[in-house]
C-alpha positions in Angstrom: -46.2 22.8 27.1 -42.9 22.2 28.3 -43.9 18.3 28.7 -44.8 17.9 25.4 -41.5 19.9 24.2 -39.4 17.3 26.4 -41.0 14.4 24.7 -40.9 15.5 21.5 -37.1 16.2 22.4 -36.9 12.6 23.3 -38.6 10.8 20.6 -36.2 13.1 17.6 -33.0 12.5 19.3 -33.1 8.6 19.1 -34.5 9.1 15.6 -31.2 11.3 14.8 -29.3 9.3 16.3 -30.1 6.0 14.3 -30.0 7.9 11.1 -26.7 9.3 11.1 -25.4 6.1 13.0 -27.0 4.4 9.8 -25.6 6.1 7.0 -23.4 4.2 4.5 -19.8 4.8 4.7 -17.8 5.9 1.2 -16.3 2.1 0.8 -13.4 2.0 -1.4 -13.0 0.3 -4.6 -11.0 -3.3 -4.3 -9.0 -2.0 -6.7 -8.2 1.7 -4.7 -7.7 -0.5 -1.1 -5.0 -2.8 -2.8 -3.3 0.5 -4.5 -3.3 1.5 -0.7 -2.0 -1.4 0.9 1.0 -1.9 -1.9 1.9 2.1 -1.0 2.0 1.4 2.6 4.5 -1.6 2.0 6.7 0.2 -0.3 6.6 3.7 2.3 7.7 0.6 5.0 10.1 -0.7 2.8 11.7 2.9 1.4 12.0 3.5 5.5 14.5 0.3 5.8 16.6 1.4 2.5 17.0 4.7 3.6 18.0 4.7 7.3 21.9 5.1 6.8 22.2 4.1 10.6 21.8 0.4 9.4 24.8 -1.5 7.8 24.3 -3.2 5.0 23.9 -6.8 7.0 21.6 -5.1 9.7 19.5 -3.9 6.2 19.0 -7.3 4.6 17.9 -8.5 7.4 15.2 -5.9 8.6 14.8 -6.4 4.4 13.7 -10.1 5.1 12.0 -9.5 8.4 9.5 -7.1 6.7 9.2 -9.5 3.4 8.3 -12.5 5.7 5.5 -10.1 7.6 4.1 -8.9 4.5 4.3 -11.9 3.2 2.1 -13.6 5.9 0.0 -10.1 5.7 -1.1 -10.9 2.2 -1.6 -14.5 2.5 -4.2 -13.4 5.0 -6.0 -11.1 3.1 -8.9 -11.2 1.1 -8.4 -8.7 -1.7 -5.1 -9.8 -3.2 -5.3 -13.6 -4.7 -2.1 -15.6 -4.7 -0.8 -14.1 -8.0 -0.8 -10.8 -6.8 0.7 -11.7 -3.9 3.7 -12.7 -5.4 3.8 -10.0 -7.9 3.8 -7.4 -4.7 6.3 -9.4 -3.4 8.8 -9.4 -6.0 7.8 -5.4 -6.5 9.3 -5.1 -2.9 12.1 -7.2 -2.9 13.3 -5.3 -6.3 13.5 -2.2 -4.4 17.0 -0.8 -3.5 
């Protein structure tokens, strides 16, 4: 009795397991995941305009030094095309 309990223990758990190791993710929407990824930049961005420690030479230069990284950031990625790209760009480099 307890045998059979035990190994009927042991053949649901791996069963379990796989099914709830197997179930689909929510994936987001192209669209939703770029919407996410601009945010994120401008949140970066707002953090370099508003920090009042930095003068305004120290500023333009973080400025650039984040550009440059998202620039390379979005040549690398798959969801935004080239167009896009520069649109976010000039989005972010509007921003005072």
């Amino acid at each position: 009795m307890e045998t059979t309990i035990i190994l009927l223990i042991i053949i649901i758990l791996p069963i379990i397991f796989y099914l709830v190791k197997n179930q689909k993710k929510q994936v987001k929407s192209p669209h939703i995941k770029k919407q996410e990824i601009i945010d994120n930049y401008s949140e970066e961005m707002k953090e370099i305009l508003c920090n009042e420690s930095y003068n305004p030479e120290i500023r333009t230069r973080e400025k650039i030094k984040l550009m440059k990284k998202i620039n390379y950031e979005l040549s690398m990625n798959l969801f935004f095309t080239e167009e896009e790209s520069k649109e976010v760009l000039e989005l972010l480099a509007k921003m005072k």
